[in-house]
NULO-264606 format. One record per residue (C-alpha): residue number from 1; z, y, x. Coordinates in nm, 2 decimals. Each point is the difference from the previous one (the first is absolute). Layout:
% residues N
+-----+--------+--------+--------+
:   n :      z :      y :      x :
+-----+--------+--------+--------+
: NUM :      Z :      Y :      X :
...
+-----+--------+--------+--------+
% end
This chain:
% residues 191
+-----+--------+--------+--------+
:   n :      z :      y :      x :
+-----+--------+--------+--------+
:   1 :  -4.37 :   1.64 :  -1.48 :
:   2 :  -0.21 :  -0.28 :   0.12 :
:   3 :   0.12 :  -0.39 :  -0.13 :
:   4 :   0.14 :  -0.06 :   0.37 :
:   5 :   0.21 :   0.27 :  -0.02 :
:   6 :   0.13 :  -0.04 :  -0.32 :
:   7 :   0.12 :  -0.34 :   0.09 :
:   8 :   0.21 :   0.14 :   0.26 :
:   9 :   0.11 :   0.25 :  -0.20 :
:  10 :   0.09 :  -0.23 :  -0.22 :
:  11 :   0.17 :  -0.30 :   0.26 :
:  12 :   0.20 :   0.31 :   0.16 :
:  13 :   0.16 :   0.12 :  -0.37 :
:  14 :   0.20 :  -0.27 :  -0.11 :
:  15 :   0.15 :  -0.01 :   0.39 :
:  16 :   0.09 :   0.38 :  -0.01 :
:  17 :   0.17 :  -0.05 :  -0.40 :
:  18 :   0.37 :  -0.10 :   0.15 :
:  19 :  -0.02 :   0.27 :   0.23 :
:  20 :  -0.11 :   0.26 :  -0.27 :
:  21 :   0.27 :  -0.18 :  -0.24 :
:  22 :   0.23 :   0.07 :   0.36 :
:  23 :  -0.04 :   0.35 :   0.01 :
:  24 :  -0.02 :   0.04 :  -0.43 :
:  25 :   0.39 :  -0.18 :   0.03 :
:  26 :   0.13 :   0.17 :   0.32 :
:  27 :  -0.09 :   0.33 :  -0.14 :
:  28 :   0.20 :  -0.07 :  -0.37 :
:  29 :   0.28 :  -0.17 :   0.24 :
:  30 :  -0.01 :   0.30 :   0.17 :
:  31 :  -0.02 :   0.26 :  -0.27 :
:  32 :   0.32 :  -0.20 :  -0.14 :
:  33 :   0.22 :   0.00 :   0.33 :
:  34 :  -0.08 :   0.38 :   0.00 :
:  35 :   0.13 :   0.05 :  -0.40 :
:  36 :   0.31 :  -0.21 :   0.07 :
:  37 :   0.09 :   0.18 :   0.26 :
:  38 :   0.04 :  -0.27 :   0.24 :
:  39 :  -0.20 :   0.24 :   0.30 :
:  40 :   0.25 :   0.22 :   0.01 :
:  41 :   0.25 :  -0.03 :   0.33 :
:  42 :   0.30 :   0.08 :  -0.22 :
:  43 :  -0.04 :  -0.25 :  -0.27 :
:  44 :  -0.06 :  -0.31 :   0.27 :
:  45 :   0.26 :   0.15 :   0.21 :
:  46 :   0.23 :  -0.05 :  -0.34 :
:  47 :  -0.10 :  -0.31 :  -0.03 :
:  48 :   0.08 :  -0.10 :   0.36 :
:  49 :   0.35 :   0.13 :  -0.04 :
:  50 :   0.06 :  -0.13 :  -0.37 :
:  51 :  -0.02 :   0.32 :  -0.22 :
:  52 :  -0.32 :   0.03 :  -0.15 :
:  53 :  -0.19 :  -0.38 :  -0.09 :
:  54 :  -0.31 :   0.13 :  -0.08 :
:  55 :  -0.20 :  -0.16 :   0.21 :
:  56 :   0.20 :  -0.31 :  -0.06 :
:  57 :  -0.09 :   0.00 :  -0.38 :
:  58 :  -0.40 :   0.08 :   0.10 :
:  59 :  -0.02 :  -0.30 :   0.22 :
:  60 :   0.15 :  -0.24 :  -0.20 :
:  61 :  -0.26 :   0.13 :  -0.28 :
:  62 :  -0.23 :  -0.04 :   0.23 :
:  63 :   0.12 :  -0.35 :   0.05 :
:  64 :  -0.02 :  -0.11 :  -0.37 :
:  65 :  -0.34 :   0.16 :  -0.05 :
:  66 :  -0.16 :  -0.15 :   0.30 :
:  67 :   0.14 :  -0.31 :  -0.06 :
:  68 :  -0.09 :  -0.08 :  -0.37 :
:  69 :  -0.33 :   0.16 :   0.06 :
:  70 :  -0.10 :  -0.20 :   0.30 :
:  71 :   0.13 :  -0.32 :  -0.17 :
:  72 :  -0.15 :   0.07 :  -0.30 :
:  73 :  -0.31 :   0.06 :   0.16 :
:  74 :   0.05 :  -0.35 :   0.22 :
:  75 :   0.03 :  -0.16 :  -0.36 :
:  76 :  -0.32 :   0.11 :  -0.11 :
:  77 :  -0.15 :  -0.14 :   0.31 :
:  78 :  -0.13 :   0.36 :   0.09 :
:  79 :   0.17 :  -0.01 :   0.32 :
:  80 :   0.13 :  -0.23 :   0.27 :
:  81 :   0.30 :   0.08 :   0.23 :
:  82 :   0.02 :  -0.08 :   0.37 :
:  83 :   0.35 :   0.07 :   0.09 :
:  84 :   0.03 :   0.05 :   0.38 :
:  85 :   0.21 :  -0.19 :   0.20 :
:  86 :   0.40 :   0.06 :   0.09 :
:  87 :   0.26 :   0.00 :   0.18 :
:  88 :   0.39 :   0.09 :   0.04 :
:  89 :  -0.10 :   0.16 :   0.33 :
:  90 :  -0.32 :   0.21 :  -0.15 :
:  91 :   0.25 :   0.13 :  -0.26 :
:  92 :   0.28 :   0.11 :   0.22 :
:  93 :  -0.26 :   0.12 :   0.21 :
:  94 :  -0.18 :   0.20 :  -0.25 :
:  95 :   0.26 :   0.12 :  -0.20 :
:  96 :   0.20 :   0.11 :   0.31 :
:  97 :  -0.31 :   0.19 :   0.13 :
:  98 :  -0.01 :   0.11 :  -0.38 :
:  99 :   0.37 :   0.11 :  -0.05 :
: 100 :   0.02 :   0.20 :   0.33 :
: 101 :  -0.31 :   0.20 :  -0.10 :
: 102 :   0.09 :   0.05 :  -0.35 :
: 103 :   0.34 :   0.10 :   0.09 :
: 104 :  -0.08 :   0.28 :   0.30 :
: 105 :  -0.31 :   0.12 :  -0.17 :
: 106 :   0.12 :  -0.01 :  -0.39 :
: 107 :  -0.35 :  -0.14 :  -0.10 :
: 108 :  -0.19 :  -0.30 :  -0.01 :
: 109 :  -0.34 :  -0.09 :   0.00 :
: 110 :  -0.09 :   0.05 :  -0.33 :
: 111 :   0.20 :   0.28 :   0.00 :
: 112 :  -0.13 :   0.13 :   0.30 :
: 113 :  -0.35 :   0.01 :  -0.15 :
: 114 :   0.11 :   0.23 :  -0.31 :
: 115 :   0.22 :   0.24 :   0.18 :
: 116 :  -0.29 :   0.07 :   0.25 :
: 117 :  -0.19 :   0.02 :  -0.34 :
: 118 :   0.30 :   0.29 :  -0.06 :
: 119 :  -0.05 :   0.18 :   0.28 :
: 120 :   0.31 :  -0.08 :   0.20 :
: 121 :  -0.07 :   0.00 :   0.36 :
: 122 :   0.33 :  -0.21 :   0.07 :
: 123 :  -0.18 :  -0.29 :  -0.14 :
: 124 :  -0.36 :   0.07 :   0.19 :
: 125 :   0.18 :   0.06 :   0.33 :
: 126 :   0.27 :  -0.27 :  -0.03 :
: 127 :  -0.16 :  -0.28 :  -0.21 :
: 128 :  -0.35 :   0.02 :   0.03 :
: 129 :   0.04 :   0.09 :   0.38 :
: 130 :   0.28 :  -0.32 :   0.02 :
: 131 :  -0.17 :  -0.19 :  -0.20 :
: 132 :  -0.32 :   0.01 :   0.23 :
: 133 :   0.22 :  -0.09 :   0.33 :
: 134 :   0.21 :  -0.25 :  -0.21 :
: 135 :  -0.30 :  -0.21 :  -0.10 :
: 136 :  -0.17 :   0.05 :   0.42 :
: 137 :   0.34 :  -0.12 :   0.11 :
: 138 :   0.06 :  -0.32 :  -0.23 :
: 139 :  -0.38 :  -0.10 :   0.06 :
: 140 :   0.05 :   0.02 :   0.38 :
: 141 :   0.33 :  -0.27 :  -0.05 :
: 142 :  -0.09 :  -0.18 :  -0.24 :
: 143 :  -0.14 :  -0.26 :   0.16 :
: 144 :   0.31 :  -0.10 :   0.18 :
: 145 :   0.20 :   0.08 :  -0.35 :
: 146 :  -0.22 :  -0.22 :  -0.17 :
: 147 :   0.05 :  -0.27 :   0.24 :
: 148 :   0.37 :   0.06 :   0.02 :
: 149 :   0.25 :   0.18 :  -0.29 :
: 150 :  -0.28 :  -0.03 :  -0.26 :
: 151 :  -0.02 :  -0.37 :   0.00 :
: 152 :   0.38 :  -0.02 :  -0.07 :
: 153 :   0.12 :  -0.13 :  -0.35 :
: 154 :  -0.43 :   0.00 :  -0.08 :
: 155 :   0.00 :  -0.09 :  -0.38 :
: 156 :  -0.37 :  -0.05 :  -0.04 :
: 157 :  -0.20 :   0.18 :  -0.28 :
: 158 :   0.21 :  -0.16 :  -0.32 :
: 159 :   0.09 :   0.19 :  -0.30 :
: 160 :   0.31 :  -0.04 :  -0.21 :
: 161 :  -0.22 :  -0.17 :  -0.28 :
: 162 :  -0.11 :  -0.26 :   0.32 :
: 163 :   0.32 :  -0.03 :   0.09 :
: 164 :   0.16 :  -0.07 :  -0.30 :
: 165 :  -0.31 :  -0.20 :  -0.13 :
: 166 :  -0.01 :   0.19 :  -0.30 :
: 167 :  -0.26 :   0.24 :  -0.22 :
: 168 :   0.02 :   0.32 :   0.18 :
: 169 :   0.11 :   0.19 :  -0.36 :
: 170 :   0.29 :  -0.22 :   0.02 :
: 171 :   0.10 :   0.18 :   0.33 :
: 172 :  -0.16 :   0.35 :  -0.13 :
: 173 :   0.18 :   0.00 :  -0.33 :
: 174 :   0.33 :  -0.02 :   0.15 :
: 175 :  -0.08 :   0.22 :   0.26 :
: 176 :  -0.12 :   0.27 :  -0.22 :
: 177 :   0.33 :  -0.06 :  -0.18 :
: 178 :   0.25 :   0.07 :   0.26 :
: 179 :  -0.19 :   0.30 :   0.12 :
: 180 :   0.02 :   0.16 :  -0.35 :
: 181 :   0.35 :  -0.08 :   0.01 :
: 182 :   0.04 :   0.20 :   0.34 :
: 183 :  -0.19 :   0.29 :  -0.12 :
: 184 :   0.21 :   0.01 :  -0.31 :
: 185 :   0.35 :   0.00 :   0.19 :
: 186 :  -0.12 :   0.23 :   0.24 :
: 187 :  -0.10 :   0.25 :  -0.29 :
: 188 :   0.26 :  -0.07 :  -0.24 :
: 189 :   0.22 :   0.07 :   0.36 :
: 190 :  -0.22 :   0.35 :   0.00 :
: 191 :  -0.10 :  -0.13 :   0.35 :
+-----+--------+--------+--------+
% end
């Protein structure tokens, strides 16, 4: 390789690393939605109707893991969040849009991903199919939902931490806490 194109080669690396780090993360993510289970219709169906709280007890996980590790990884100054802006209206929005889609098809997204993974053509024809026209729908509203519902109870970009006007670990702590908590009465339950 010539110098020129080893400085591109080298400029262009460091912009591909999150993506690589992307795909490294979504594949281990992946692999562990698989092992728990969690792409299977009948254990999100149990969870829907209050029988089987496995995916419950993965997510929550989830939620402690990401959480300390991003946080941790805030406090070391190796990254830098940009929380996007909210509102009351974008969540009822979204987690209607969500709900109804989780609830007819018996996936989510995530979910959706691993069960094609699986094999199962319920979740290639329904969700990656409904998926697709969900997402070409919403962008052809969304201007006049951004203009309208979405601006409704808008909260900004503040975290609790901001809110509070605290360190974050004195939100994260305490947050962590009460999740174990759950995930202890829902398996001493044998949820």
């Amino acid at each position: 390789m010539n110098t020129e194109n080893q400085k591109e080669h080298a400029e262009i690396k460091p912009e591909r690393a999150p993506l690589y780090w992307g795909l490294f993360f979504g594949i281990i993510f992946g692999f562990l939605l698989q092992k728990g289970g969690v792409t299977k219709y009948d254990v999100i169906t149990g969870q829907l109707l209050l029988v089987d709280f496995t995916v419950v007890k993965i997510m929550l996980s989830a939620v402690i893991t990401g959480m300390v590790g991003i946080f941790f990884m805030k406090s070391r100054g190796w990254v830098e969040l940009y929380p996007k802006p909210g509102s009351a209206g974008i969540n009822i929005i979204g987690g209607l849009i969500f709900g109804v889609g989780f609830a007819v098809l018996g996936y989510c997204p995530g979910t959706i991903s691993g069960a094609v993974g699986n094999g199962y053509l319920d979740a290639l024809a329904g969700g990656v199919i409904g998926i697709l026209i969900g997402s070409g729908l919403l962008a052809s509203v969304y201007p006049k939902l951004r203009e309208g519902i979405f601006k409704k109870g808008d909260f900004g970009t503040i975290t609790l931490p901001q809110l509070f006007k605290v360190n974050d670990w004195i939100v994260v702590i305490p947050v962590c806490v009460f999740i174990l908590l759950i995930l202890y009465w829902i398996e001493s339950a044998g949820l």
